[in-house]
Structure formats: C-alpha cells, structure tokens
C-alpha positions as CSV (number, residue, x, y, z in Angstrom):
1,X,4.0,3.9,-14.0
2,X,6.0,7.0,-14.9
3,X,3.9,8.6,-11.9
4,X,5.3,6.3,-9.5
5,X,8.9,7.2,-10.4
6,X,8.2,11.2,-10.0
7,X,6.6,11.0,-6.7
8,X,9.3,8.8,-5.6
9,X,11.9,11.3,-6.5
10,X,9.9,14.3,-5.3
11,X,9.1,13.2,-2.1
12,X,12.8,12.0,-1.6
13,X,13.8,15.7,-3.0
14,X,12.0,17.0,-0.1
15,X,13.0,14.5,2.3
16,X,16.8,15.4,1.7
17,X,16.4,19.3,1.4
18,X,14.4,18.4,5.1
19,X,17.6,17.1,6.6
20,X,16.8,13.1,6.9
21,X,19.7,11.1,6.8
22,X,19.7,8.6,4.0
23,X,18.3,5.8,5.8
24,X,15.2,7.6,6.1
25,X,15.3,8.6,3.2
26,X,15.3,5.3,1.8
27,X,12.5,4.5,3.7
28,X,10.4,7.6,2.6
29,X,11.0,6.9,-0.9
30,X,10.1,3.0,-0.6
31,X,6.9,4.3,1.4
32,X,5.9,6.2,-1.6
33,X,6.5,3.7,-4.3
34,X,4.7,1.1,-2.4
35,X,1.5,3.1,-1.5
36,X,1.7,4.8,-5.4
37,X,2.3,1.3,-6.9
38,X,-1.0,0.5,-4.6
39,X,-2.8,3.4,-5.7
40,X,-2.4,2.6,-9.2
41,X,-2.3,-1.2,-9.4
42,X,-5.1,-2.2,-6.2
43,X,-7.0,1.2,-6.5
44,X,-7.6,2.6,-9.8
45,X,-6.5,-0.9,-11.5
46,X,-4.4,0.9,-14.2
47,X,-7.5,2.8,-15.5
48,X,-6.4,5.7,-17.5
49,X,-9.5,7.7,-16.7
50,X,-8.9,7.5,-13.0
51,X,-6.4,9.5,-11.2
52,X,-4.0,9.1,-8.0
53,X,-3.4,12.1,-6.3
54,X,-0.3,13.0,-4.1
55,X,1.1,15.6,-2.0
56,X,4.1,16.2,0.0
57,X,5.1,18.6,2.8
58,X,7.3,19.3,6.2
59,X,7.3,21.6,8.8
60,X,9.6,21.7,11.7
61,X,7.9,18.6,13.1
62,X,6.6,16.3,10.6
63,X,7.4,14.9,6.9
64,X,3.8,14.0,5.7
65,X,2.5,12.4,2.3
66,X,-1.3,11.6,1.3
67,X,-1.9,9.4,-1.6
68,X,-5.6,9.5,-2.9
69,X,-6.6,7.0,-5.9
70,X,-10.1,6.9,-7.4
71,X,-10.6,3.2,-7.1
72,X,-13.7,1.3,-5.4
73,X,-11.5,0.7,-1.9
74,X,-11.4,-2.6,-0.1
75,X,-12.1,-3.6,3.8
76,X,-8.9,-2.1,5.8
77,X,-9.8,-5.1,8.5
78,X,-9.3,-7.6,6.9
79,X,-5.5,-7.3,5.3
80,X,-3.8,-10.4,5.1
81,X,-1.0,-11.1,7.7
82,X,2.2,-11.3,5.9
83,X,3.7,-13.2,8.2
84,X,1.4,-15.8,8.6
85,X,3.1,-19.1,7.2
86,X,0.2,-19.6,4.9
87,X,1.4,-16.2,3.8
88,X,5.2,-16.2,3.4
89,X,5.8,-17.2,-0.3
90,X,2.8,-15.1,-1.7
91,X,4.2,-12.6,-3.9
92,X,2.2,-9.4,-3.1
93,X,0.5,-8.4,0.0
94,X,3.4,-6.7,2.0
95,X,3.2,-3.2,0.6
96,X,1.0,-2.1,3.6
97,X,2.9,-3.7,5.8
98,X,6.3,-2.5,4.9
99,X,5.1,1.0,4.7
100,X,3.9,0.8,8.3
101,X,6.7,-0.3,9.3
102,X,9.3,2.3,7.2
103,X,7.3,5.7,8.9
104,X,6.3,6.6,12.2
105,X,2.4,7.2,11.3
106,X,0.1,5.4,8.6
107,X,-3.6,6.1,8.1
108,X,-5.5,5.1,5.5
109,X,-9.5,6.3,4.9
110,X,-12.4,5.8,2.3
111,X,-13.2,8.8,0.1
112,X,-16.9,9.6,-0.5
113,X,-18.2,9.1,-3.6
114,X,-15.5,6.3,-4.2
115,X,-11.4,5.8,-3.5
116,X,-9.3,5.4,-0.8
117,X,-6.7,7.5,0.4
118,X,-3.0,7.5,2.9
119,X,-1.7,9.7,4.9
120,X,2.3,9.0,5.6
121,X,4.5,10.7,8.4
122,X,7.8,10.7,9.5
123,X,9.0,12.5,12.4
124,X,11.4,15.1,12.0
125,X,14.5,14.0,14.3
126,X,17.4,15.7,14.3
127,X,20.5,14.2,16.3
C-alpha cells in the first residue's frame, strides 16, 4: 500500500504549493487515500500484475486528480447508502461517499477493455 501513501503526499505537495488552506488540504489528501485504497483493494483486489494509475494537476481554476485501476468495475447505481440505518455500523462502504463530499466535483467512468476510473476536483478559491 506503499502507493497509497505517495499519492497521498504528492497530491497534498501540490495542493499546498497551490495555495489551499489546510482544511482542504486535508480533504484532498483523505480524497486520494480513499479513492487509491479503492483502486487497489475494490478494483484491482491487491493483484500485483494489475496497476492503479494516478495523476495530479492545477491551473488557475481547478485542482484535479484521476485515479484509474485495472479491475473488472462494479454498477455505479447501485452504491449502498451509508446512511441508511441498515447501513450505519457496516465497516466499509463510505469511501465514495466521503470523497464526494470532501471535493467540489467527483466522476467516476468504466474503462474499455476493463477498469474503472475517478476524476477529483477542487475549486481553486482564494479569499
């Protein structure tokens, strides 16, 4: 998972060199351990031979991340609600939902011939 911890600090390199206050920041970095952890857990289910593929960059604008694993994808529509009550004491199924709510723009799409892949942005605002 060593992967996970180097995207994590190289989009929150970025993210800081940008000029987001910490508490975005934060978010950007949790955004990007929770959709790598998916990536590599949910996607390619630790398979060695299969790769996760990430990118960062920022313009004047926007702060954007993709994350692309080589997995066999699921059905987007039909994500569990975490907040259901049949749903609160799971232990897993609130990464998408926490990274929704941590950036101002989530997208996720199939890959042709197989994996899945996320697109994260975060407005640049500056006060």
């Amino acid at each position: 998972m060593g992967s996970v911890d180097s995207a994590e600090e190289l989009a929150v390199g970025v993210a800081q060199r940008a000029g987001f206050d910490a508490d975005d920041v934060m978010k950007i970095g949790m955004a990007v351990r929770e959709s790598m952890v998916n990536a590599v857990v949910h996607g390619n289910r630790y398979n060695s031979n299969k790769k996760v593929r990430f990118s960062v960059a920022n313009n004047r604008e926007r702060f954007t991340v993709r994350i692309a694993d080589e997995g066999d994808g699921f059905d987007f529509s039909h994500l569990p609600d975490p907040l259901s009550p049949e749903n609160l004491m799971c232990t897993s199924g609130r990464g998408i939902f926490l990274v929704r709510s941590f950036m101002d723009e989530f997208q996720i799409r199939h890959l042709e011939p197989a994996g899945t892949e996320v697109t994260l942005v975060k407005y640049m605002v500056f006060k």
